[in-house]
C-alpha positions as CSV (number, residue, x, y, z in Angstrom):
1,X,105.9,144.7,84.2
2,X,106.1,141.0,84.8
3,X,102.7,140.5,83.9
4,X,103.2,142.0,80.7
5,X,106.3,140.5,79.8
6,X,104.7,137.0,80.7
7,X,101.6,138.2,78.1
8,X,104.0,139.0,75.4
9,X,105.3,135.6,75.8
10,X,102.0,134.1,75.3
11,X,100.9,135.9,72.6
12,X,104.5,135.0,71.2
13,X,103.8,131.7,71.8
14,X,100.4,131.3,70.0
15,X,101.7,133.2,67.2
16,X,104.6,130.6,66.9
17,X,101.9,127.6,67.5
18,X,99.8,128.9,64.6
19,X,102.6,128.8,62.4
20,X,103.6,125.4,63.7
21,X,100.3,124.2,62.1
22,X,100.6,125.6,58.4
23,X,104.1,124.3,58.0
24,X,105.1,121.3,60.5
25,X,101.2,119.5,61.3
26,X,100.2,119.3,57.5
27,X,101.9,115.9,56.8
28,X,100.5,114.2,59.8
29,X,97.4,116.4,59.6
30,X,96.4,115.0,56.8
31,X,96.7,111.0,56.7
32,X,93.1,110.5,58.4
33,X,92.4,110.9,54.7
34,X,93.6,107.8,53.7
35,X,94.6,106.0,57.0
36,X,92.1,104.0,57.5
37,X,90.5,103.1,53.8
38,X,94.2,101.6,53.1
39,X,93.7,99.2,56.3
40,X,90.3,98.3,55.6
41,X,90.8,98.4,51.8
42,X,93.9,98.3,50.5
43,X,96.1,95.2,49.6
44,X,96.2,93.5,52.4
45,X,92.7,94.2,53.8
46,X,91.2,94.1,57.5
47,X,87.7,92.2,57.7
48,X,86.0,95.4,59.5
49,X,84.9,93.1,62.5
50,X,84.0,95.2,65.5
51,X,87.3,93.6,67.6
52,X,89.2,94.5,64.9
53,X,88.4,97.9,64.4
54,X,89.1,98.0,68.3
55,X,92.5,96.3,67.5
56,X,93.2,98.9,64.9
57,X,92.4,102.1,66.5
58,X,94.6,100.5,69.5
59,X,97.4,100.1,67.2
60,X,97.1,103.8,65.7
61,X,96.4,105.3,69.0
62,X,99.5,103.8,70.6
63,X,101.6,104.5,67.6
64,X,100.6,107.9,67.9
65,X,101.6,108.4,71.6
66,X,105.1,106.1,71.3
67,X,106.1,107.0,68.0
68,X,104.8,110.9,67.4
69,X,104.6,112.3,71.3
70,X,107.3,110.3,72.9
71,X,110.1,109.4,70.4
72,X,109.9,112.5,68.5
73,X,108.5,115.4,70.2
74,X,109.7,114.5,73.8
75,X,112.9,112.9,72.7
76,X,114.4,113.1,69.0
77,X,113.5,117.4,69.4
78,X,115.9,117.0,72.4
79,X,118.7,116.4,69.5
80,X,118.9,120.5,68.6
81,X,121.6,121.3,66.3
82,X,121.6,125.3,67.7
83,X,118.1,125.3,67.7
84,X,117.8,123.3,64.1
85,X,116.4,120.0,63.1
86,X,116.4,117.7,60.5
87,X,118.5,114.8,59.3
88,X,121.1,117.1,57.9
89,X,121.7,119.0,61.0
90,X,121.8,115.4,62.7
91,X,124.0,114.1,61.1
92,X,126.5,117.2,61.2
93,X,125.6,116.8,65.5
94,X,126.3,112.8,65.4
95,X,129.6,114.0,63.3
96,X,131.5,116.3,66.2
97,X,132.4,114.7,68.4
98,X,133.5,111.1,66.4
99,X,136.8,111.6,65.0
100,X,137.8,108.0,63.7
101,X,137.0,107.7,60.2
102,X,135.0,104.6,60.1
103,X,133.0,105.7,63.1
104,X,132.3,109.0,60.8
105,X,131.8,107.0,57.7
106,X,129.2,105.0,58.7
107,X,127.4,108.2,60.6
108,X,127.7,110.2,57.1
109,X,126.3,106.4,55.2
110,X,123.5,106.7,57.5
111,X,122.6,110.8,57.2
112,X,122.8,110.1,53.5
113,X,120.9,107.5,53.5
114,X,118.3,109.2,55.5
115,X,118.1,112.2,53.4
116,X,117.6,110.1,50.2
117,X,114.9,108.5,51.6
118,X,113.4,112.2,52.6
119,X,113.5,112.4,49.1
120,X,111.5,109.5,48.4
121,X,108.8,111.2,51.0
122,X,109.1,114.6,49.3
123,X,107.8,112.7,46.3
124,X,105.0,110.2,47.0
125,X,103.3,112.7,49.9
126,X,102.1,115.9,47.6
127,X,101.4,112.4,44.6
128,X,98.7,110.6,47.8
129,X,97.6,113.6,49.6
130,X,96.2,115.9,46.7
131,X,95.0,112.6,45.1
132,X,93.2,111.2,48.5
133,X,91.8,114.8,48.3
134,X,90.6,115.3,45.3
135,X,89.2,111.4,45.6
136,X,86.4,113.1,47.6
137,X,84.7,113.8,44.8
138,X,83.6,110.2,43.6
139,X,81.6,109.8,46.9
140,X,80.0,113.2,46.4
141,X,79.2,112.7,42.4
142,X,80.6,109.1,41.1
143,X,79.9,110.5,37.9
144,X,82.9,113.0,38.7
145,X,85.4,109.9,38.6
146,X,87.0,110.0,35.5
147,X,88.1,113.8,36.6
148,X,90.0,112.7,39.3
149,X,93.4,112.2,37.7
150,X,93.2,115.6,35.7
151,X,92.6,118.0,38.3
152,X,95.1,116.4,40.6
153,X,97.3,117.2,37.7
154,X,96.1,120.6,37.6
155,X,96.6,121.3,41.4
156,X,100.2,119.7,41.2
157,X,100.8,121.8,38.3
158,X,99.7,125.0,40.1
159,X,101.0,124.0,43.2
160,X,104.2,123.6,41.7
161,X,104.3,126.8,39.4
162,X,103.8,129.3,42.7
163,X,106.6,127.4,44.2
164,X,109.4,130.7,42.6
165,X,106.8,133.1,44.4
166,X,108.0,132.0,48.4
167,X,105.6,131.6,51.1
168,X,105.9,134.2,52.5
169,X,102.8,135.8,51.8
170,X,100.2,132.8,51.5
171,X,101.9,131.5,53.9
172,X,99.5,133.7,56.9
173,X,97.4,131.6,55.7
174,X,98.2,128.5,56.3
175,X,98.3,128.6,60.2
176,X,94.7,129.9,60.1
177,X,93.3,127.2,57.7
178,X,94.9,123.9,59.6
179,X,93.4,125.4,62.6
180,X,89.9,125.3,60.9
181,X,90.8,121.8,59.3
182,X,92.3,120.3,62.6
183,X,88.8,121.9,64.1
184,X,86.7,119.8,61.7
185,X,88.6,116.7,62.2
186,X,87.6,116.9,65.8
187,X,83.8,118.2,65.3
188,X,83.5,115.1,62.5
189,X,85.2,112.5,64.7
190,X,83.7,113.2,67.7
191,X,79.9,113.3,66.8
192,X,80.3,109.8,65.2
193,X,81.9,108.6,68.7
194,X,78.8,110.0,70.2
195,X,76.9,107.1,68.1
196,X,78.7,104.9,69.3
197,X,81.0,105.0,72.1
198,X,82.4,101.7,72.7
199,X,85.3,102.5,69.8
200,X,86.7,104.4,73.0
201,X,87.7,100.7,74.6
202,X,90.4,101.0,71.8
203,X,92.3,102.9,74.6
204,X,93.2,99.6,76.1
205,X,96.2,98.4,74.5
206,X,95.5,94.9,74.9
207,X,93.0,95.0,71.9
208,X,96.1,95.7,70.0
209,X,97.8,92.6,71.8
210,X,94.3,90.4,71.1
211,X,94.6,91.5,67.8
212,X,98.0,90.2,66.9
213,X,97.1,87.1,68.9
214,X,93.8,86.8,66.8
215,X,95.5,87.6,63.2
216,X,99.3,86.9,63.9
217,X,101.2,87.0,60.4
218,X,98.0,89.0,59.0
219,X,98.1,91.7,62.1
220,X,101.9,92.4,61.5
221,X,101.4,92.8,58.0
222,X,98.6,95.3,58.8
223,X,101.5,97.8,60.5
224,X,102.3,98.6,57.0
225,X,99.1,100.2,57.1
226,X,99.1,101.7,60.3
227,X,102.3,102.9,59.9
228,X,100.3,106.1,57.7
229,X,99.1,107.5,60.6
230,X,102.6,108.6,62.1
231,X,104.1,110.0,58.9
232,X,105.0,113.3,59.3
233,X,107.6,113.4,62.2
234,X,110.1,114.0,60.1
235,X,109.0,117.3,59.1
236,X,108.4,118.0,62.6
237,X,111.9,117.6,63.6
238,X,113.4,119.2,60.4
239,X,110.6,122.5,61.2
240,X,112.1,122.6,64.9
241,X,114.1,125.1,64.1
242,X,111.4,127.9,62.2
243,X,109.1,127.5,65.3
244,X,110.4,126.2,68.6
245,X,110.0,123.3,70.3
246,X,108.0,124.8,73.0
247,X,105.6,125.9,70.2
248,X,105.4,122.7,68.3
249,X,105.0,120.2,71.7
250,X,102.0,123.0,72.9
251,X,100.4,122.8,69.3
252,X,100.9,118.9,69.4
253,X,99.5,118.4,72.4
254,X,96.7,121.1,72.5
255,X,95.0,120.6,69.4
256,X,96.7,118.2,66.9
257,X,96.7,114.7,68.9
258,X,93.2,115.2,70.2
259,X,91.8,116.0,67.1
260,X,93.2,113.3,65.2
261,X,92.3,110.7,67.5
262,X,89.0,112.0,67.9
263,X,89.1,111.6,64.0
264,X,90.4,108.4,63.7
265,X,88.1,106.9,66.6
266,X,85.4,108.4,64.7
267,X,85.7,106.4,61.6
268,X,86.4,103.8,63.3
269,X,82.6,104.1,64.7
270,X,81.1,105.0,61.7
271,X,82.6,101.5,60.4
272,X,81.1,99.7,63.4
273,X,77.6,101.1,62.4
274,X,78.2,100.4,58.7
275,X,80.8,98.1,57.1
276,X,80.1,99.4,54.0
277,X,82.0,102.9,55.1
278,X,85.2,101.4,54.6
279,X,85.1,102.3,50.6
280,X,86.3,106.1,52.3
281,X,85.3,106.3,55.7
282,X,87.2,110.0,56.2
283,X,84.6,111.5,53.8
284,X,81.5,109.2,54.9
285,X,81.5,111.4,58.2
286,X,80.0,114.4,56.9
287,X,76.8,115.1,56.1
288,X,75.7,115.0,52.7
289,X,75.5,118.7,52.3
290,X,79.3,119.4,53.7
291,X,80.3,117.1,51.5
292,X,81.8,119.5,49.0
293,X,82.9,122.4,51.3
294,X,85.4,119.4,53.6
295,X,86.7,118.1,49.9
296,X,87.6,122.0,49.1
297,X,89.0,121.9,52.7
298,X,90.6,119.2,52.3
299,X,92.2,119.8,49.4
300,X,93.5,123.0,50.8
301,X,95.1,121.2,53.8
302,X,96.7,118.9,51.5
303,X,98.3,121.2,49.2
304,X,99.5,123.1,52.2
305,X,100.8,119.7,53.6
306,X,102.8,119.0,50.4
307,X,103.7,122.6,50.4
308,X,105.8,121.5,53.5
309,X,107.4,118.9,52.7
310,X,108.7,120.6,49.2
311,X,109.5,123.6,51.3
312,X,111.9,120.8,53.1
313,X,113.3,119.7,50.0
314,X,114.3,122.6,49.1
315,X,116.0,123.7,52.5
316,X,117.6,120.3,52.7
317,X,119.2,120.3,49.2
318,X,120.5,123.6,50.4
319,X,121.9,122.2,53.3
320,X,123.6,119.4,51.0
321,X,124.9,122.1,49.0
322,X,126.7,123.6,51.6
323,X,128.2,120.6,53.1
324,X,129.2,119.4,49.7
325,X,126.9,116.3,49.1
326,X,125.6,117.3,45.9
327,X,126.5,119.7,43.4
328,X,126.1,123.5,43.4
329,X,122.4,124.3,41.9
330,X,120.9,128.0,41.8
331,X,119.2,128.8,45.0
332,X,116.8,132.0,45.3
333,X,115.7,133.5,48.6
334,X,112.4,134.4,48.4
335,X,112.0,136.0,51.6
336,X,114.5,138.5,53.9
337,X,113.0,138.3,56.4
338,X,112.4,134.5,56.3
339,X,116.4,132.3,56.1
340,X,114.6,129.3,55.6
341,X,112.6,130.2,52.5
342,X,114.7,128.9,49.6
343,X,113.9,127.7,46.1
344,X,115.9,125.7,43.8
345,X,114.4,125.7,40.3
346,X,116.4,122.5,39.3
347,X,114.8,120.7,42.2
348,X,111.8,122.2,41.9
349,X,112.1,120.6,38.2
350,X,112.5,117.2,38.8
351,X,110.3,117.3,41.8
352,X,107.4,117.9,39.7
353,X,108.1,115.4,36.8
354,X,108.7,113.1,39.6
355,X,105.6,113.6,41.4
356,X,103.6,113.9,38.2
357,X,104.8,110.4,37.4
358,X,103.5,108.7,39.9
359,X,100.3,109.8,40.1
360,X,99.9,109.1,36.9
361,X,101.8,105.5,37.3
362,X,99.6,105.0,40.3
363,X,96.0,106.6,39.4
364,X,94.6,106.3,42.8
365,X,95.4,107.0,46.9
366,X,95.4,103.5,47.6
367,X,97.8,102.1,45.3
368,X,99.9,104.7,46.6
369,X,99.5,103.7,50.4
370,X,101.9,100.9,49.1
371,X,104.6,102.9,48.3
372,X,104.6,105.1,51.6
373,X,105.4,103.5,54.3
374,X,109.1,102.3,53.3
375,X,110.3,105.4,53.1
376,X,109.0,106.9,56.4
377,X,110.1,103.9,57.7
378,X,113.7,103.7,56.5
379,X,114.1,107.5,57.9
380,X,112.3,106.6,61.3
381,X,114.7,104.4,61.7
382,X,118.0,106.3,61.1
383,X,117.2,108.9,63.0
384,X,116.7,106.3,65.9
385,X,120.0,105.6,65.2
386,X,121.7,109.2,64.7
387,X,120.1,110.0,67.6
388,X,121.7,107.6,69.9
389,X,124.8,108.4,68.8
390,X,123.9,112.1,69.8
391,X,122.9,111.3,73.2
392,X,125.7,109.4,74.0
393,X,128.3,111.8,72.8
394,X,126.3,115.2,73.2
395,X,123.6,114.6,76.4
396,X,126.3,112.6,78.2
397,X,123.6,109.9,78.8
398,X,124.6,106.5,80.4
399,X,124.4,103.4,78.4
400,X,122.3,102.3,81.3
401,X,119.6,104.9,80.4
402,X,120.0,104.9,76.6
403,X,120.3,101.7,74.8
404,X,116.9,100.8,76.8
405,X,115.1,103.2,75.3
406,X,116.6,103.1,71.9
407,X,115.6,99.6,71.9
408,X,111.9,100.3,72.0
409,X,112.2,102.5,69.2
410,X,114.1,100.3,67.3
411,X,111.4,97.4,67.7
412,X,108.5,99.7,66.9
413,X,110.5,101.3,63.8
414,X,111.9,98.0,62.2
415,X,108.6,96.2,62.8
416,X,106.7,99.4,60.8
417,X,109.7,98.7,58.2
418,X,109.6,94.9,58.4
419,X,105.6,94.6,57.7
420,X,105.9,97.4,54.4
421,X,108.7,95.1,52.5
422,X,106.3,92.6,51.4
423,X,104.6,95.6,49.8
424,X,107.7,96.3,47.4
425,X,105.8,94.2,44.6
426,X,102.8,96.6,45.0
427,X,104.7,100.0,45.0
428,X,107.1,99.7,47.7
429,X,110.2,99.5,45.2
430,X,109.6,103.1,44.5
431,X,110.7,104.8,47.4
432,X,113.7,102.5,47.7
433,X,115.0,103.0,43.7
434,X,114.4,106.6,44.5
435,X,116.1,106.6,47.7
436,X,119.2,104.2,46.0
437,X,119.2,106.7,42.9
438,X,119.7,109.8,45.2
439,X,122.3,108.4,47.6
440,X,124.1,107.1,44.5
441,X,124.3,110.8,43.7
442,X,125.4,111.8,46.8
443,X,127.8,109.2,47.6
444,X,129.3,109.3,44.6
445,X,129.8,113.2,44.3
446,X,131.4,113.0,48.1
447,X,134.0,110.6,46.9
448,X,134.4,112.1,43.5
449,X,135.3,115.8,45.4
450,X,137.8,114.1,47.8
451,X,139.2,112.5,45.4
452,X,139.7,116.2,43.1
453,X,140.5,117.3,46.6
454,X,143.5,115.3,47.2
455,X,144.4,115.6,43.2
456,X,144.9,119.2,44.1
457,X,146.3,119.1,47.6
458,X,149.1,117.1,45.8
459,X,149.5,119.1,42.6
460,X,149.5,122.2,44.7
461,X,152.5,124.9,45.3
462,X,153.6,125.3,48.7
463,X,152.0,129.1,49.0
464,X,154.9,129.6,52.0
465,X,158.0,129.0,49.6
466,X,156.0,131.1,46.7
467,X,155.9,134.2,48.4
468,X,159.4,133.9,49.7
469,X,160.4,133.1,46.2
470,X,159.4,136.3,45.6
471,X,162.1,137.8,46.7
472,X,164.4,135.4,45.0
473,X,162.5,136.1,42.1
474,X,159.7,139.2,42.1
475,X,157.4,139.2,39.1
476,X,157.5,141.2,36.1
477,X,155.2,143.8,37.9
478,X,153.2,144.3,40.7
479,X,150.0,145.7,39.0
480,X,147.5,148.6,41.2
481,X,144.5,146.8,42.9
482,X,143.4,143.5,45.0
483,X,142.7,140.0,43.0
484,X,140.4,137.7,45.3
485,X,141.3,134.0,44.5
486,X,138.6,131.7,45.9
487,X,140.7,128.9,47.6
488,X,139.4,125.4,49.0
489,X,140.3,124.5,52.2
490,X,143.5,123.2,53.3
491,X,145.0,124.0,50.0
492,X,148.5,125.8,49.9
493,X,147.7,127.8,47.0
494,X,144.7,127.9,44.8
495,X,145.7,126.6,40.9
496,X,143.9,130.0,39.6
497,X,147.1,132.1,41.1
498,X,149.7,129.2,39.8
499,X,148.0,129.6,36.6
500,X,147.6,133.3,36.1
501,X,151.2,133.7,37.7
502,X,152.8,130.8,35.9
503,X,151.2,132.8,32.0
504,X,151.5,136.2,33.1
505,X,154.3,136.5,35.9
506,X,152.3,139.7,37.3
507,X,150.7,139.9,40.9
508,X,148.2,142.8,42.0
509,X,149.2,144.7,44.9
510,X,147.0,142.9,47.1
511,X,146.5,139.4,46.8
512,X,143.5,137.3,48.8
513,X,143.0,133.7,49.3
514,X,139.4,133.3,49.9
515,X,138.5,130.3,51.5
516,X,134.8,129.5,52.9
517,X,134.5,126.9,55.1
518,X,131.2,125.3,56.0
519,X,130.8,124.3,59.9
520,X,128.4,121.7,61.6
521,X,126.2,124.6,63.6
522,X,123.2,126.0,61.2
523,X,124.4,129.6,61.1
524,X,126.9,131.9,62.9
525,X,126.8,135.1,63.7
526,X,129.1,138.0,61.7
527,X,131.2,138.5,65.2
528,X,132.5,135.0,64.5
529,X,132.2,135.1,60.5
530,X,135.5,136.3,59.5
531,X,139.3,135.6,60.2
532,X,142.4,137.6,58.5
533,X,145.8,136.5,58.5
534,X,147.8,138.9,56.9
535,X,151.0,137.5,55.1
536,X,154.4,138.8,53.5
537,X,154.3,140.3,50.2
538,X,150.8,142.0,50.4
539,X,149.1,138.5,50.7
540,X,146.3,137.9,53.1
541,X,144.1,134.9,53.8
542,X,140.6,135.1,54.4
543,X,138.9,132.8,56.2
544,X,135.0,133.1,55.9
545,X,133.1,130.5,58.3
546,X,129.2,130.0,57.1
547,X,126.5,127.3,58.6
548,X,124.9,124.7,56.5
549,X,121.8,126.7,56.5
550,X,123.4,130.4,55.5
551,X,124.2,131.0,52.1
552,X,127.8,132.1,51.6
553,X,128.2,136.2,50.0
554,X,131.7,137.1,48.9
555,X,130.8,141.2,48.8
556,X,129.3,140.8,52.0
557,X,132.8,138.5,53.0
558,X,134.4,141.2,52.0
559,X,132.9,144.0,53.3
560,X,133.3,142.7,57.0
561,X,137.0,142.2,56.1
562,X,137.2,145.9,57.0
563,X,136.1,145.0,60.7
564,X,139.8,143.3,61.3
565,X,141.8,146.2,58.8
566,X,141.0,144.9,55.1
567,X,139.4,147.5,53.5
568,X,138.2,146.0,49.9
569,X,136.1,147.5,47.3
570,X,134.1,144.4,45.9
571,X,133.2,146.7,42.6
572,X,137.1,147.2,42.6
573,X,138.7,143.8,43.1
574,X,139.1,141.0,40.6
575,X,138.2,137.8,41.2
576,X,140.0,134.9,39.7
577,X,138.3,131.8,39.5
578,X,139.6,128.2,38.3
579,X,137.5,126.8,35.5
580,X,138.0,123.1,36.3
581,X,137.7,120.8,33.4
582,X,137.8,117.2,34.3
583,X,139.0,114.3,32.0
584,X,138.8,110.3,32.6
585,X,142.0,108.8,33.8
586,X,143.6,106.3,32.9
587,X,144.1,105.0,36.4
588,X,141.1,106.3,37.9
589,X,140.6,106.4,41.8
590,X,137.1,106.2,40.9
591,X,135.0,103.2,39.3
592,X,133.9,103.1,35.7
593,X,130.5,104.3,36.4
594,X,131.2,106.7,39.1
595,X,134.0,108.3,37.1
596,X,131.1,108.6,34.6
597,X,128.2,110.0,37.2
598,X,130.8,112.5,38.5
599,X,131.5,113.9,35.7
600,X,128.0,114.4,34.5
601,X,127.4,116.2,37.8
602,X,130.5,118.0,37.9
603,X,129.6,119.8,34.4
604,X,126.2,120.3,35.2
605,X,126.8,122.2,38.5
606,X,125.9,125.8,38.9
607,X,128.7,127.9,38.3
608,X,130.6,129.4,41.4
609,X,129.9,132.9,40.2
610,X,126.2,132.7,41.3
611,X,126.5,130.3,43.7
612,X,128.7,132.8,45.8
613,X,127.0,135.8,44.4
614,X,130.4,137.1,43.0
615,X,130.0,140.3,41.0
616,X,130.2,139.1,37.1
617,X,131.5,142.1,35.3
618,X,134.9,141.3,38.1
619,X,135.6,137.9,37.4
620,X,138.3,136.5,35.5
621,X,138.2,132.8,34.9
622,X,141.1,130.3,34.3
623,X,141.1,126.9,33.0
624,X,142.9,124.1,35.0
625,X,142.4,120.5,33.2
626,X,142.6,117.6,35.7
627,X,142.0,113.7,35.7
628,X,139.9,111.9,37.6
């Protein structure tokens, strides 16, 4: 019995370890591609001398094992938020147990600013990887260059357009192809190293210390290079929670680090044999006659990579949604048996446009490499930050043993940020006006919804003295049914019921104030879901609890009512929702231009009806005008 149990486990654990590499490896999979032709032959170029290809490959290797295997997989994946990752759920971790507001502040400042920046990423890395893909083909047929740009379009396009259709299914796939491509790396690095073996010397890190001795200002600004080969631990942290961490550490270590270091070590020997390599040296490894099959290879490997990272976008703007950072936007489950598989078309939207534009504004792989490395950078380093904060609150770790530690990461992840500033001239701005636009958003619609929040705590009816005003004075009639009134936390009454009761002085039979609140744990189970109070007068409040990653569903809310002796008929009830309409002030609590930003958003959000998945043929909507 035990040794079947412990073979179910390890078939378990393949299966999870295969799915590890379609979905969280693809980012980091994928940057031998470009890695080393943006050191050797980008902006700020590397003479390919043999000691400093031995420098270099020190410096990738060791960023590799500090950055990638220590900080993230041994430690940062140590920061579980029930099992979930990601900047969102480490942020909502750093949050619980801080209860000063500027301490909380300046954790929420730093998980926005993190999550803008993830935006940034989710933009430039399908833009470089299908381009450094598709960049194969000049080195197979120069002749083929002026296609380049079209079909990345295409595959962008296409990638882009299946994005409504899930994962689900072509996702199988994807496990099974990185395998093969992480396969390859290794076959293709290692029989270069066979040539010449000496690049393995590059294991000493004190050819990364000669190197900056050798190069000084030069060698720091080549980090901003280097810096490529560790993107990608960000999307291993945020994936933590669809695989494991047993599952990602096992596929990390068993295949992944060896065969990109066997990669990387194996340009770095085909440069020692011929400088000339360093005009692509990932597709200068094959043979001649592979050529075409590893650029179809890796084009798949790079669509899948960006298919990961817009798969994150998508689950992170959910998040956002449900912690009320950005505005409600139609979300679509394309998978029941999958939670994590969401798509926002609106995102999906601008993604593309986006993306489109800046391979477009960029035309080639290497003028991208300038724009990359801030934004991995800027997020490296918060979740340094977010993550001390976690293990002093949450592990119970000493100062003693933290702040050490934290300190090495912060020197590796300001010097990665430090050496890819002077590259704002060359691209770098673009990650950091699209990280500024996106926590502008965010920032702004978090103040703009407390500030409508305390408008209405104020403005709002004590709901106590209304019902026992009832008795004082009962309504005109008390009509057959239940109406559902969706009420925001810590309100007394929601303005729908003043309204409606204020026009019409009628109640229903059964009156229920909805309110769903949003906790810092990813999901919770339906044992734990739903709390009734019942009050005087046939009024009961509802409180439904949801994770940031669950998706709230008032007939479902309502049909586990029945669990704790509310019986409702979702079909049967009316729901009376307040149709907000905001107006500029004329002493606004807001700036000129937020007031202005706000409102934009707060007209453009998806309406509450489909957000909460509220039958439409029930609802009955009711304007409140307020100023802002």
């Amino acid at each position: 019995m035990m040794q079947s149990e412990h073979s179910k486990s390890s078939v378990n654990l393949l299966t999870l370890m295969l799915g590890a590499m379609g979905v969280v490896y693809g980012d980091v999979g994928t940057s031998p591609l470009y890695t080393m032709k943006e050191i050797f032959n980008g902006s700020y170029a590397i003479t390919p001398t043999p000691d400093n290809i031995l420098g270099i490959l020190s410096l990738i290797f060791w960023s590799l094992i500090l950055v990638i295997s220590v900080k993230y997989v041994l430690y940062v994946m140590r920061a579980s938020n029930r099992g979930e990752g990601g900047i969102m759920a480490l942020m909502a971790l750093a949050l619980r147990h801080r209860n000063k507001q500027h301490q909380r502040d300046i954790i929420i400042i730093l998980g926005l600013l993190g999550a803008a920046l993830f935006y940034g990423d989710g933009i430039i890395t399908p833009a470089i990887s299908v381009l450094s893909a598709v960049e194969g083909l000049q080195i197979a047929a120069p002749v083929l260059q002026p296609y380049i740009l079209p079909i990345t379009v295409v595959l962008l396009l296409l990638l882009f357009a299946v994005q409504s259709k899930g994962t689900a299914g072509v996702g199988l796939l994807f496990g099974p192809i990185m395998v093969v491509w992480f396969v390859v790396l290794a076959w293709l690095g290692g029989q270069s190293i066979v040539q010449n073996p000496e690049v393995l010397g590059a294991l000493n890190p004190l050819h990364a210390i000669e190197f900056f001795f050798a190069h000084g200002w030069h060698a720091f600004i080549a980090l901003g290079a280097v810096v490529l080969a560790v993107t990608g631990g960000e999307v291993l942290y945020a994936d933590m929670g669809h695989f494991g961490k047993r599952a990602i550490k096992s596929a990390w270590f068993m295949l992944v680090l060896p065969a990109l270091l066997l990669n990387y070590f194996g340009q770095g020997a085909l440069i020692l044999r011929d400088t000339a390599a360093i005009e692509n040296p990932f597709y200068l490894l094959a043979p001649a006659s592979l050529l075409y099959p590893l650029i179809g290879l890796s084009t798949c490997a790079t669509i899948i990579a960006s298919q990961a990272v817009i798969s994150g976008i998508f689950s992170m703007t959910s998040q956002a949604m449900q912690m009320d950072y950005i505005p409600r936007m139609l979300r679509v489950h394309t998978s029941t048996a999958v939670m994590g598989q969401i798509y926002v078309p609106t995102m999906n939207r601008l993604l593309f446009f986006l993306v489109l534009a800046t391979v477009l504004g960029f035309h080639s792989s290497v003028n991208l490499a300038a724009a990359y490395g801030l934004a991995v950078t800027g997020t490296m380093i918060i979740t340094t930050l977010l993550t001390l904060v976690v293990a002093l609150d949450d592990w119970q770790w000493s100062p003693k043993r933290v702040y050490p530690l934290i300190m090495i990461f912060l020197v590796i992840d300001t010097a990665f940020f430090s050496a890819n500033i002077i590259k704002i001239p060359q691209g770098g701005w673009l990650p950091l006006v699209i990280g500024s636009i996106f926590f502008l958003l965010m920032f702004t619609w978090r103040k703009g919804r407390n500030v409508l929040t305390h408008f209405l705590q104020k403005s709002a009816q004590s709901l106590t003295g209304f019902i026992a005003n009832l008795d004082v004075q009962p309504p005109l009639a008390r009509i057959p049914g239940t109406a559902v009134y969706m009420s925001a936390r810590n309100l007394s009454m929601p303005h729908a019921l003043q309204v409606n009761y204020a026009h019409n002085q009628v109640l229903h039979a059964r009156v229920v104030l909805l309110t769903i609140a949003t906790e810092d744990v990813p999901v919770l189970t339906d044992d734990r879901r739903i709390l009734v109070d019942p009050l005087e007068q046939g009024f009961y409040r509802v409180t439904a609890r949801y994770g940031f990653m669950e998706t709230p569903n008032v007939p479902y809310i309502l049909d586990l009512c029945e669990q704790q002796g509310l019986q409702i008929d979702a079909q049967s009830a009316s729901f009376f929702i307040g149709r907000e309409t905001l107006i500029p002030s004329d002493k606004p609590d807001l700036s000129p231009w937020q007031e202005k930003i706000f409102l934009l958003m707060f007209r453009n959000a998806s309406s509450p009806i489909q957000f909460f998945k509220i039958p439409t043929d029930r609802v009955v909507e009711l304007g409140v005008q307020f100023e802002v």
